[in-house]
N, C-alpha and C positions, 0 to 999 in steps of 0.2 A: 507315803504319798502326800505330798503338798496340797493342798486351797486351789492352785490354778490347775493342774491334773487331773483334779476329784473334778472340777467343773467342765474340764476340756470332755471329761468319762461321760461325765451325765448329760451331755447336748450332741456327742454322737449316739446316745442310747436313744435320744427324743429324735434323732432326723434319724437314724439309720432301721432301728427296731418301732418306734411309737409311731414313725413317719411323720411330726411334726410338721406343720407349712415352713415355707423358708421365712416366711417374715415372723412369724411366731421364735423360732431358733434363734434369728438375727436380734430382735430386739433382746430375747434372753442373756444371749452371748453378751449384749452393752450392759444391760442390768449388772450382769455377775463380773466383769469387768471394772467394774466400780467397785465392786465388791470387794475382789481379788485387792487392786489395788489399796483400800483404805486397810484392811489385813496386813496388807505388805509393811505399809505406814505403822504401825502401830505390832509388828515383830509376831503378829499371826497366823505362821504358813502351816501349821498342819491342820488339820480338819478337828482332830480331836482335842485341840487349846483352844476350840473357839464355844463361847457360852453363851448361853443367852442372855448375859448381861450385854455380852462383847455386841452380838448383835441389836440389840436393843440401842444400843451408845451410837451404831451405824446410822440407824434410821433416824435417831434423833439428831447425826448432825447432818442428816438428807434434811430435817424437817428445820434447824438452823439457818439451812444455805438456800432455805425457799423455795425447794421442791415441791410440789404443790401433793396433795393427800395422796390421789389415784396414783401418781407416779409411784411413791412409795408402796401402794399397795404392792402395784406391781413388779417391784424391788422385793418384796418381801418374798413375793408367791415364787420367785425363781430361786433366793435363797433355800425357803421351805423345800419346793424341788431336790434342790442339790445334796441336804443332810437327810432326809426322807429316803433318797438312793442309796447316801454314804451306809445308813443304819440297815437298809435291807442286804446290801451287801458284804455288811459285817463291818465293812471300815473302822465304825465309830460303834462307841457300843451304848452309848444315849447320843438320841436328838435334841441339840438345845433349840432348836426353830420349831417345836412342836406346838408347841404353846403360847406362842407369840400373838396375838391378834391384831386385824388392822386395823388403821386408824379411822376413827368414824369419817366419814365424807358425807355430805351432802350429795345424793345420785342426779347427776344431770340428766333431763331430759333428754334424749337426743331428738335431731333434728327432721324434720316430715316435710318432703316435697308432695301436692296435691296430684289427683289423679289427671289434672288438666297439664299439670305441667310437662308430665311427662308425655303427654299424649302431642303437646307442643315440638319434645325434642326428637320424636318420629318426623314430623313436618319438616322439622329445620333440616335433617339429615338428608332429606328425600331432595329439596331444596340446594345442597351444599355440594350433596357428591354424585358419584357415577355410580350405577345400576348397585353393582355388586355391592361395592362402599356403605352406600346407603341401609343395603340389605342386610347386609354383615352388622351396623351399627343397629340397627332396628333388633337385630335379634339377640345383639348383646343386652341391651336396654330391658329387651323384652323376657331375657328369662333372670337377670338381676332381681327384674320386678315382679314379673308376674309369676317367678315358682322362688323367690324372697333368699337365694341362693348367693350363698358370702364367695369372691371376687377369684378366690382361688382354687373355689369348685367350678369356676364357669371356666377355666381357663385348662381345667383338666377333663371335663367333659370330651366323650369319644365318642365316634358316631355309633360305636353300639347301645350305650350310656339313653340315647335318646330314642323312644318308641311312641313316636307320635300314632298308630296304630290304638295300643294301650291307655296313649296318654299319660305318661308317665318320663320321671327323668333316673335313673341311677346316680345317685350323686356320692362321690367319696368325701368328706368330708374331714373336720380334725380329728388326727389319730388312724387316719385312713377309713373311719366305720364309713360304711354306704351305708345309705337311706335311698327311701323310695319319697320322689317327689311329685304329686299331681303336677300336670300341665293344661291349664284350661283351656274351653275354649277359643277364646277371646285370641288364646297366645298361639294356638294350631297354626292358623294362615299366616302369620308374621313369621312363625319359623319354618312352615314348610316353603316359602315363597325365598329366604336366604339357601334353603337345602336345592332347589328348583337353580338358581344361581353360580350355586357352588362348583367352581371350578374344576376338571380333576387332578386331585394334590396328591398322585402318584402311589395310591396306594396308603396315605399316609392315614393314623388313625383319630388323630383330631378331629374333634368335630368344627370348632370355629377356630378358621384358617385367612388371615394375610390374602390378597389377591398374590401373593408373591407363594402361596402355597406352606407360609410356615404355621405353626401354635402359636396365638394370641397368648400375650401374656402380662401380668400386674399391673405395671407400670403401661404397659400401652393403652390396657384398660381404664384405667385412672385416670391417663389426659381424656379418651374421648367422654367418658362421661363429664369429666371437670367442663370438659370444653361448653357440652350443650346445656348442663344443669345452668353454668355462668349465663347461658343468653336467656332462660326462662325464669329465673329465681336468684334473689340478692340471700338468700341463708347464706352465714358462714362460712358453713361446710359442704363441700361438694362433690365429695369422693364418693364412689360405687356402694358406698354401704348404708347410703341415706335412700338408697330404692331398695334394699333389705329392712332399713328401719319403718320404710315407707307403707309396705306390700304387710307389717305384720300389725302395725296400725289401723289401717284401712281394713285389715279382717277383720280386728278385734272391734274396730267400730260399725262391722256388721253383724255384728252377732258371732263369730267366729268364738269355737268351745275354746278356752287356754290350753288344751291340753295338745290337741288338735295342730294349733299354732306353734307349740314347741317340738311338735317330733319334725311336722317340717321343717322349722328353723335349723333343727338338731341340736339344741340343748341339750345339754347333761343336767340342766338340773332350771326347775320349773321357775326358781325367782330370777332366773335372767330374762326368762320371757313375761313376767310380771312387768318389770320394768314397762312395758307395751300398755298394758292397762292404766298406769298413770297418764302415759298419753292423752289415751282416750278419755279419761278423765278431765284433763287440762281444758284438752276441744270442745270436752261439752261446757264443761264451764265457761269457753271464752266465746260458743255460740249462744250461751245462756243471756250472757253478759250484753252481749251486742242485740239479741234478739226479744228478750222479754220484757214487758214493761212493768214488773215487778223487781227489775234486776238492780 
């Protein structure tokens, strides 16, 4: 078995058995494609002539060509994947990627839209469209944020999935795991007034559904949020996952337990939701800054 083979094996085992998202698989596929390729360059097709020198030499001419650190990380983490698989499956009989570590990075903040702004892009929506429209957009916005759920659990949401009774979301997540996610207050009326709206889409078992009766999906999600964050907020960044970054922020700067924070988020593992707590860190500092006269 050849280098591009072994990697075609290991990315239908991640979508077909692991149920990876498609965007997770898709960027993989580009990573190990680069991969494949600079192996080809340099007379490395089988799995088991490849070293950890060989891959070492990779990343350093990623870090040459100015690839910026995280990229590589996550260059690395898809290589890691692919000889992890080869060795389980006997392929290879050492992992040279085992041992590899990433390159230190500086972790970026990510970015926090206020609870005002968001409360703004209900306004605008209610303003811009027709009944349903409106309703639909509000309850995208509203379960993004208020149950802090990543772009491609909202888009797989069923309406059995949702038990406003309970209060409560099913949400499948990466890897397929479901989690049980509160739905507050706050968020009841906002979603049962879209459910009140809803068309009937023939049987169909999505929960949030197109006026045209289809399943909403990434990329449609993506403009409309891009659309209203652009009229309330000049941040950078404006894609659907700054009202997840947003919703785990704003707990933890209310007191919200870390632990608590990451099973709803659904971490695998508690320092990605740390990342949160520098955050809040940041804010207090920069309301410190602005508001004390010792500061």
């Amino acid at each position: 078995m050849d280098i591009k083979s072994l990697c075609d094996k290991y990315l239908e085992e991640l979508e077909n058995l692991r149920r990876y998202s498609s965007n997770t698989i898709k960027s993989y596929r580009t990573d190990l494609q680069e991969f494949i390729k600079y192996c080809a360059e340099n007379s490395r097709v089988k799995p088991e002539s490849i070293s950890d020198k060989f891959i070492k030499s990779f990343l350093m001419t990623l870090n040459e060509n100015g690839i910026n650190k995280n990229s590589i990380s996550r260059k690395l983490a898809a290589i890691r994947g692919v000889f992890k698989f080869a060795f389980q499956q006997g392929i290879i009989e050492n992992n040279p990627a085992s041992y590899i570590s990433n390159p230190k990075t500086s972790r970026k903040l990510p970015d926090i839209a206020s609870e005002k702004m968001i409360l703004q892009t209900y306004e605008l929506a209610e303003e811009e469209n027709e009944e349903y429209e409106a309703g639909l957009i509000k309850a995208m916005i509203e379960l993004l944020y208020g149950c802090a759920i990543r772009v491609d659990e909202l888009c797989r949401l069923n309406n059995i999935d949702v038990d406003l009774e309970e209060k409560i979301l099913r949400v499948r997540g990466k890897g397929n795991k479901v989690r049980i996610v509160p739905v507050g207050d706050k968020s009841i009326p906002i979603i049962k007034k879209y459910k009140s709206l809803k068309n009937n889409n023939g049987g169909k078992e999505a929960f949030l559904i197109s006026r045209k009766g289809n399943r909403i999906y990434p990329r449609y999600v993506y403009r409309i949020v891009n659309k209203y964050l652009s009229k309330v907020t000049d941040l950078k960044k404006k894609s659907p996952h700054i009202l997840r970054h947003s919703a785990a922020t704003h707990m933890l700067d209310r007191g919200a337990d870390l632990r608590a924070v990451k099973e709803i988020l659904g971490h695998e593992n508690l320092s990605t939701t740390q990342i949160y707590t520098h955050v809040s860190i940041e804010r207090l500092k920069s309301a410190y800054k602005k508001a004390h006269p010792k500061s």
